[in-house]
C-alpha positions as CSV (number, residue, x, y, z in Angstrom):
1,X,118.0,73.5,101.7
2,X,118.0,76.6,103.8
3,X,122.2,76.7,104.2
4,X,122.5,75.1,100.5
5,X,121.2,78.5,99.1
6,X,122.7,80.5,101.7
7,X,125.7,79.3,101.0
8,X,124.9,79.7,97.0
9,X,124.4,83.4,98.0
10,X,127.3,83.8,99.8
11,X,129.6,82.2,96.9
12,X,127.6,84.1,94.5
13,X,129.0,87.5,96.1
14,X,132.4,86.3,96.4
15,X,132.7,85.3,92.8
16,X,131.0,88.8,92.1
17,X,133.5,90.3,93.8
18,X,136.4,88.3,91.6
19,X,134.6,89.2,88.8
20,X,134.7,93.0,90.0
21,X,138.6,92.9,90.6
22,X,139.0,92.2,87.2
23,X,137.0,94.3,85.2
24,X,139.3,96.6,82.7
25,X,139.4,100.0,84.1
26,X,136.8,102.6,82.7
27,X,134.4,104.9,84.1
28,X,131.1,102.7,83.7
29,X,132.8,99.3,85.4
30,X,134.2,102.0,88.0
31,X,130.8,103.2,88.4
32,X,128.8,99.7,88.6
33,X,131.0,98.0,90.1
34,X,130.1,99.4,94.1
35,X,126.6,99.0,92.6
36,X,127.0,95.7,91.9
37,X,128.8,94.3,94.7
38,X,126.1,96.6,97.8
39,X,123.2,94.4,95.5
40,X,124.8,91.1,95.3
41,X,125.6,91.2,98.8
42,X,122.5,92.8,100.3
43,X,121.0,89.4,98.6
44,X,122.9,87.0,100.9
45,X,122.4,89.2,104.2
46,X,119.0,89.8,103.2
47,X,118.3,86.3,103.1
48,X,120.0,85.9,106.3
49,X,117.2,88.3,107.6
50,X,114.8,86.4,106.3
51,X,115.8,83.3,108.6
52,X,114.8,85.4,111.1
53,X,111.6,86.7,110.3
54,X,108.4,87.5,112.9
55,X,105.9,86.2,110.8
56,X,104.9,84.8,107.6
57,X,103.9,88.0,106.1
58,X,107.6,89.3,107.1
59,X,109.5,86.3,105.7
60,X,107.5,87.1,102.1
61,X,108.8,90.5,102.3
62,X,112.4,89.7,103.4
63,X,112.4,87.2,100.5
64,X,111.0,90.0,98.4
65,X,114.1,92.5,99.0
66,X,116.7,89.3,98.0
67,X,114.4,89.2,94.4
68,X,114.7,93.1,93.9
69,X,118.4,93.2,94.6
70,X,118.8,89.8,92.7
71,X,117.5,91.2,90.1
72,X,119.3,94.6,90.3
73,X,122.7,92.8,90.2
74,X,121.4,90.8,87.1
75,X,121.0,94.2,84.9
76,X,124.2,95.4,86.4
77,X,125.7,92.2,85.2
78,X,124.5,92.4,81.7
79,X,125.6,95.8,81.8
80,X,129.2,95.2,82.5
81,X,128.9,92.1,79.6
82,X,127.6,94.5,76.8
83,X,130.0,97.0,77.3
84,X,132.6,94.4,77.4
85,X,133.8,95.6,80.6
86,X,134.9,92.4,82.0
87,X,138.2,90.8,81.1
88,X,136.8,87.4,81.0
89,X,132.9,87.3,78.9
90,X,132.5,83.9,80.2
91,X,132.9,84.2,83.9
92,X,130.3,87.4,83.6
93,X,127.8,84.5,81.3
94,X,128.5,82.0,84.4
95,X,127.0,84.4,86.7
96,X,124.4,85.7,84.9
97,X,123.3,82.9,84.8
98,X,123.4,81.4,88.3
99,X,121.7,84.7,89.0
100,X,118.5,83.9,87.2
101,X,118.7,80.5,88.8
102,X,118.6,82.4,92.4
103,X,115.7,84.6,91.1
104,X,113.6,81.3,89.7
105,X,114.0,79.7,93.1
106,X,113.4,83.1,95.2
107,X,110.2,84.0,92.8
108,X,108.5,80.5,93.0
109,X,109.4,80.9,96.9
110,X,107.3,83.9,97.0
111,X,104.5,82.8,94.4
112,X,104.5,79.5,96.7
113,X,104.0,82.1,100.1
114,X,101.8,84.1,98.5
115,X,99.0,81.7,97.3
116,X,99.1,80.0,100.6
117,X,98.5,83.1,102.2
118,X,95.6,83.1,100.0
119,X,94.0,80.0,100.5
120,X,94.6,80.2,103.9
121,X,92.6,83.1,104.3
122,X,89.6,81.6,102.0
123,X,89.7,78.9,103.9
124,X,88.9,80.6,107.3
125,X,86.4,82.8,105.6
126,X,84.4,79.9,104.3
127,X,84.7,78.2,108.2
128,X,83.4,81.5,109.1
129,X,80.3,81.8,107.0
130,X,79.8,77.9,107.8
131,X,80.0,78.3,111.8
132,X,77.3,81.8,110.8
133,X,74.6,79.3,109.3
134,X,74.8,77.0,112.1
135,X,74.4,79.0,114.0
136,X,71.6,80.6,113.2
137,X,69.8,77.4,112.5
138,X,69.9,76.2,116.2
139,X,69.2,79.9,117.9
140,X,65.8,80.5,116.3
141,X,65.9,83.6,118.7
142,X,68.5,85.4,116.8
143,X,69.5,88.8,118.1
144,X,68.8,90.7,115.2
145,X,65.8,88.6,114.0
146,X,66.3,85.9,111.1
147,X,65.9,88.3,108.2
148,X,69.3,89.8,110.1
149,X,70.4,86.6,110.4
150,X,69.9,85.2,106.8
151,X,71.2,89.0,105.1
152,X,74.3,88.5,106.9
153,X,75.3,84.7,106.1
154,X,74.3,85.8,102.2
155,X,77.0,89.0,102.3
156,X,79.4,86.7,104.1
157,X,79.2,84.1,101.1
158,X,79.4,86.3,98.4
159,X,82.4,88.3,99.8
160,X,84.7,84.9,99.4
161,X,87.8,85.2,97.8
């Protein structure tokens, strides 16, 4: 899966770029069309970074910046296709819409991170409060006393996520 869609990335510039070498020459395709081809391509090397990330929480984030400039080159695309800029309407369609394919499978990606992040957490918060209450069932002789004791394991299960 992981070289599949790097490999869609990496085509996905290249055809940007074809579609950048023949736009019709005016000041707005001039304009967008280094825009356009630093965004589609910071997508593929961004994912590329993301291969490489230290931890989950940077893998999310790496995956993040490939959405943002996904999306980026999407409006620049639809840009270009309004103001019938490019020569051929169809190839500008074709990648607009293989864009919003790349952002579907990026988003879910990060939806998928992010709520596993979440659980995760819950999870270790609820063993938490758990491993509190046994313990303070088998040390009667609680440091704090067992008014301490029970205060804490009821502020440690209302503050679950």
């Amino acid at each position: 899966m992981r070289i599949k869609l790097e490999d869609r990335l990496i085509d996905f510039s290249v055809k940007i770029n074809t579609l950048i070498l023949r736009l019709k020459n005016c000041l707005l395709a001039n304009n967008l069309s280094k825009q356009i081809i630093r965004s589609s391509t910071s997508a593929a090397l961004n994912y590329g970074e993301a291969q490489g990330a230290e931890s989950r929480n940077d893998f999310i984030h790496k995956n993040s910046i490939v959405l943002k400039e996904l999306r980026e080159t999407e409006i620049c695309l639809k840009i270009l296709l309004r103001s019938q800029s490019a020569k051929y309407p169809s190839e500008a369609e074709d990648l607009i819409n293989e864009n919003r394919q790349l952002i579907a499978i990026f988003q879910k990606t990060i939806n998928t991170l992010k709520s596993r992040n979440k659980w995760h957490l819950s999870i270790y918060h609820f063993v938490y409060c758990i491993l509190n209450i046994v313990y303070c069932i088998l040390q009667p002789s609680y440091p704090f006393g067992p008014e301490t004791c029970g205060s804490g394991i009821i502020q440690c299960i209302t503050n679950l996520p």
